[in-house]
Each structure stands twice: as C-alpha cells, then as structure tokens.
C-alpha positions in Angstrom: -20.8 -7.7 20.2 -21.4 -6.1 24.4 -18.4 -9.6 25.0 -16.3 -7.4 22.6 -17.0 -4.2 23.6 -16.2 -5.4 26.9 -12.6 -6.8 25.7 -11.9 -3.1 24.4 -12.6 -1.9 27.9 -10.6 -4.2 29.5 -7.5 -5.1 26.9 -8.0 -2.1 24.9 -4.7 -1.2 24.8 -2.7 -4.4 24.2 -5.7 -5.0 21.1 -4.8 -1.9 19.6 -1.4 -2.7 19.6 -1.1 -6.6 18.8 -3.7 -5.1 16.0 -1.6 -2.5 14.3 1.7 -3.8 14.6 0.0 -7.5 12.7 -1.8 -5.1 10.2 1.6 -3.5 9.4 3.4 -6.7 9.5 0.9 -7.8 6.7 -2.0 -9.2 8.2 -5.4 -8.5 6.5 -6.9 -7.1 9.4 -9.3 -4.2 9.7 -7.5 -1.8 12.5 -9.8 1.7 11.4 -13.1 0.1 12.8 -10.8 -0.3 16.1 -9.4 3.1 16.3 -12.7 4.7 15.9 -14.3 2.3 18.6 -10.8 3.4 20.8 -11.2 6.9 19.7 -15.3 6.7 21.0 -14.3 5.2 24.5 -11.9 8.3 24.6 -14.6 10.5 24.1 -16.2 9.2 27.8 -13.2 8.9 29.6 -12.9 5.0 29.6 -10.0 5.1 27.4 -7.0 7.7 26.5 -7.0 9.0 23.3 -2.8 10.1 23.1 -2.0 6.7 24.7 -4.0 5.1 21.7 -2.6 7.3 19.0 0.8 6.4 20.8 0.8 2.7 20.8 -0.5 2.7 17.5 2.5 4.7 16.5 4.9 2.4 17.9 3.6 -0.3 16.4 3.3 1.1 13.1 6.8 1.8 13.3 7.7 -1.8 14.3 6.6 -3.1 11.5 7.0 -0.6 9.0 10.7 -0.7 10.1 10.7 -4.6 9.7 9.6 -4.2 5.8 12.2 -1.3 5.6 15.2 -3.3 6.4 14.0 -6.1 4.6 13.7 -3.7 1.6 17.0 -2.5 1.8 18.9 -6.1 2.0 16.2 -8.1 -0.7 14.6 -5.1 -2.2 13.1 -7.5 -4.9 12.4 -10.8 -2.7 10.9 -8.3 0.0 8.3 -6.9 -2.8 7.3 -10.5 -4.4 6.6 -11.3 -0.9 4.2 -8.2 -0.3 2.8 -8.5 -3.8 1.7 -12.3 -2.5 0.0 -11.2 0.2 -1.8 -8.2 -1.6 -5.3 -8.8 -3.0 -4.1 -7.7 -5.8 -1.1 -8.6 -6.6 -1.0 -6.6 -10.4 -1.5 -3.5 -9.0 0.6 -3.9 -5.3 4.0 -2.1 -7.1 2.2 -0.4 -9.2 0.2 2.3 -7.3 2.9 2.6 -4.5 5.6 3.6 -7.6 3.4 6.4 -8.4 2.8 7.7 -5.1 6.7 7.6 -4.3 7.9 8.5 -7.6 7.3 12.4 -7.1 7.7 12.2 -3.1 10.0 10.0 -2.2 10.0 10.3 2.1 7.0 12.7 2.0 4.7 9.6 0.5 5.2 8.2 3.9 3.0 11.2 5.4 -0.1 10.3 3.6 0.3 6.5 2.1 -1.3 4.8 4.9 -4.4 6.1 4.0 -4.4 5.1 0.5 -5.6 1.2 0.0 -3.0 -0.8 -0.8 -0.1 1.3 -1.0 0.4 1.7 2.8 2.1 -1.7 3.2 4.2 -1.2 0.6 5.9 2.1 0.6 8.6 0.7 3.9 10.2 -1.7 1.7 10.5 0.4 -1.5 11.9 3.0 0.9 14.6 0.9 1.8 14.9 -0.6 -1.9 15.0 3.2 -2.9 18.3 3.7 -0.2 16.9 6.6 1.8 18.3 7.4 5.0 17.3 5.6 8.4 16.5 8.7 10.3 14.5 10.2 7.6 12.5 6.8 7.4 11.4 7.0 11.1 10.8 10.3 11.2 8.6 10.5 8.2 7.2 7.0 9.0 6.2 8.3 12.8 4.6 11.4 11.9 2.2 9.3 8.9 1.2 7.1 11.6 0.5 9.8 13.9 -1.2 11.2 11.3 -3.2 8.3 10.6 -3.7 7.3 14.2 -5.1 10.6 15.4 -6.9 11.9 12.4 -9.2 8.3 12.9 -9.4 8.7 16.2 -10.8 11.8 16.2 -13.4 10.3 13.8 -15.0 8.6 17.4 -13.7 10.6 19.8 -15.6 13.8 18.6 -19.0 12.2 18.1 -18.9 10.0 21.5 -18.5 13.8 23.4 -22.3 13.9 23.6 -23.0 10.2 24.0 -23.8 8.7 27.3 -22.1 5.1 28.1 -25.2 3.0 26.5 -25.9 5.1 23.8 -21.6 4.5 23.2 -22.1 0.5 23.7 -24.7 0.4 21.2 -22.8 2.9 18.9 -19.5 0.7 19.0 -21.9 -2.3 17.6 -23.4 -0.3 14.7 -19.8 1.0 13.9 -18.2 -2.1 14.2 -20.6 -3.7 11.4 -21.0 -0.7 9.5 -17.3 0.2 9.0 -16.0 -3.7 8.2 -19.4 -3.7 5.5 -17.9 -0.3 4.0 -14.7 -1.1 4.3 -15.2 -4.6 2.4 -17.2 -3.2 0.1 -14.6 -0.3 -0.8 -12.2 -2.5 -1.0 -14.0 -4.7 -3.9 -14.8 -1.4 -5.6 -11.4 0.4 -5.5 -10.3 -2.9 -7.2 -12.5 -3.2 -9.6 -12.3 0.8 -10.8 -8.2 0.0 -11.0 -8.8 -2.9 -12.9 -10.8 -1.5 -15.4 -8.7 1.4 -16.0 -5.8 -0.9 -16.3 -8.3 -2.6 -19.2 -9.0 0.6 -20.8 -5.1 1.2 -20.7 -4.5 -1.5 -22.3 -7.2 -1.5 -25.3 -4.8 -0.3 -28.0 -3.0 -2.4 -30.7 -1.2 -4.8 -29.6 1.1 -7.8 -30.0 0.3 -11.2 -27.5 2.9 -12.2 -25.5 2.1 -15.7 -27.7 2.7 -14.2 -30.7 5.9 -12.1 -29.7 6.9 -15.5 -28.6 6.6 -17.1 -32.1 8.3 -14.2 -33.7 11.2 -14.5 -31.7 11.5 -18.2 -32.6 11.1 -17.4 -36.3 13.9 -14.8 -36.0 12.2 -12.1 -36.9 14.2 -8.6 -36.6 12.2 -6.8 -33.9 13.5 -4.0 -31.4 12.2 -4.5 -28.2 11.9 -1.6 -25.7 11.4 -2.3 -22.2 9.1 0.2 -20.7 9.2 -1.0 -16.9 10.0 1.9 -14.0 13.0 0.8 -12.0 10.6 -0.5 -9.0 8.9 -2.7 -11.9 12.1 -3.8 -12.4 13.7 -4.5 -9.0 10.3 -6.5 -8.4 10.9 -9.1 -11.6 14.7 -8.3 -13.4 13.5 -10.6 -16.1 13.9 -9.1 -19.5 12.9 -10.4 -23.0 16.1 -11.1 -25.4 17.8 -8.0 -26.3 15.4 -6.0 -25.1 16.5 -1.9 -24.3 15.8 -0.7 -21.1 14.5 2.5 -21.7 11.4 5.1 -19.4 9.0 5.8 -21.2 10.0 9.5 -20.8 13.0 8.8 -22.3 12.6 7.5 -25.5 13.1 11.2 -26.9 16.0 11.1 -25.8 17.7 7.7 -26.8 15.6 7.5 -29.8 18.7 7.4 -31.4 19.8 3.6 -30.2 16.2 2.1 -31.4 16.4 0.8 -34.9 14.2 2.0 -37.4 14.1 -0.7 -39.8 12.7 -3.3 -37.4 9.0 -3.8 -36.0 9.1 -1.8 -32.8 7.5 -4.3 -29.5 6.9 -1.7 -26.7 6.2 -3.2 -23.6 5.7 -2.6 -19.6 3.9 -4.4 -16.8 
C-alpha cells in the first residue's frame, strides 16, 4: 500500500484522470476511495484540491459526452450495451427512468451519486433529445458536485494530520472504503431485488402459460405496461398487444375490450 501511496504522490493527477474518465466510460472501477485519498493529500499541501475536482470534471464530461452521443444516434443499442455491463442488468433502465422521469436535465445534478444510475442517465439524455448545451452544463456542474463534495470528505479530516499519520490514513481508507463500497453494493442489490419480488407477488399469468394461450387462440387483451425508456431499450411487443402507461389506462379504457381475459404486463 506505502508503493501506492507513493504512485498518488507522484502520478496523482494523470490516476485521477485515466481513473474517472474509464469509470465513466464504463469500467467497474472504484474512483471514491481515490478522490478521498486525493482530497487527504490536499489537505497537507502535496496535492491541489481544485486541480483534482477539475480533471475529474473533465473527464467525467468525456465520457459522459461519449454515452450521450451514442444515446442520441442508437438510443436502444447504447442502453443494451450499458445494461450488459451493469451488475444488474434488470434494474440498469429501470432505476435511472425513475430518477429522469420527473427531472429530466436536473437528474444529471445528483445521479452520479446514486449506484447504478450514474452511468446511465448520458445516454437516456441523448435518447430523451435534450439539448447539447444543457447536457454539458448540467453534466459539469454534477460532476463538480460529485468531485468536490468527495473530496472534501479527505481534505477536511487530513487538516489536522501530519504526513505519517496521512500515509497510514490513506491505507486504512483505501481498504476500508473498497470493503464498504463492495459490501454496499451487494446490499443495495439485494434490497432492489427483493422489492422487485414483493412487487411482483400478485396473481399472475407465466410468460409459459400466456404463451399456450396464444397458441390455443384464446381471446385475451394484452396491455403493454412498459415506460417509453423500457421500450426504446427492447421494442419487442407481444401480438396485438396496446401500448398503453400505466397512468393512462383511465383514460383509454375505452379501446380495452371487456369481454376478453385482461394480460397486464411490464418489465
């Protein structure tokens, strides 16, 4: 750990930035544990603080600029890619549709600090069409935000340290942030997962038997339930199916037949 501390103090700046522009890219890399170290060896003088904040910012903005653009040309092939590279791959469109629904460009303020959603709000941006310059600007000042706010979580602290209390600080940091931050990962997954379980305990129809009743020609009327993102991420739709949000079945209640089984169905 002293041969890495000592590779922050001499490469810290071109880490930080080959680190946050792979992590925004899509990499599964750990950059929080590294802006707190950077944000530490601020607090002694071996390191700047705004210079930090600003490469991180730049890179950030690299890549989130990358999965924009990608976004707005494939919207769809953009978020199947993301969703492969995502832990969990059920859940990647999901949370990020809920955090953008309401907010649109202001979800780019806050999203990076929300597990799993971070990565994918650039592309549904782009998906979404909103406007370049709002993009960047929004997308800057999150990653400012991000940037400084864990930066600050070092810097303050390593104001009363002397430089061997800070080397033996960075170590216990180091290990103690990537333990949490694995471990909060496993459980942030498995607390969505099992409200996505509870969701789902209701009477139902298998996707099996839906199948067999389509084959028999039974007279169903299938309502597809999917949000728009849902739907730019996997267009397929079951056999007559009506597109319809779930907040708007009021309101077109009037095409869904009422002498048929009703099949409701999302993701």
């Amino acid at each position: 750990m002293n041969e890495a501390y000592q590779l922050l103090l001499g490469h810290g700046y071109t880490i930080i930035f080959l680190f946050a522009l792979a992590e925004r890219i899509g990499f599964p890399l750990l950059l929080m544990p590294l802006m707190i170290t950077a944000g530490a060896l601020a607090g002694t003088g071996r390191m700047s603080l705004i210079w930090a904040v600003t490469l991180t910012s730049v890179a950030f903005l690299l890549g989130d600029l990358l999965w924009y653009e990608l976004g707005r040309r494939r919207g769809p092939q953009a978020l199947r890619l993301l969703c492969r590279l995502s832990l969990s791959p059920d859940s990647c469109v999901r949370g990020s549709k809920r955090v953008m629904e309401k907010h649109a460009e202001y979800s780019l303020l806050y999203s990076k600090f929300v597990p799993g959603v971070g990565r994918v709000v650039p592309p549904l941006a782009g998906t979404l069409g909103m406007q370049p310059w709002r993009f960047v600007v929004f997308s800057v000042a999150g990653s400012i935000l991000w940037a400084l706010s864990i930066g600050l979580m070092g810097y303050i602290p390593a104001r009363q340290m002397s430089g061997t209390q800070l080397a033996q600080a960075v170590v216990v940091w180091l290990l103690g942030l990537g333990i949490a931050a694995i471990m909060g990962n496993i459980v942030w997954k498995y607390i969505n997962r099992q409200r996505l379980l509870h969701e789902l305990r209701m009477a139902r129809v298998s996707p099996a038997e839906l199948q067999q009743m389509l084959e028999q020609g039974q007279p169903l009327a299938i309502v597809d339930l999917r949000h728009a993102l849902d739907y730019l991420h996997d267009p397929r739709t079951l056999p007559g199916a009506l597109r319809i949000k779930p907040e708007e079945i009021a309101a077109y209640s009037i095409q869904i037949p009422k002498d048929r089984d009703l099949i409701l169905y999302c993701t």
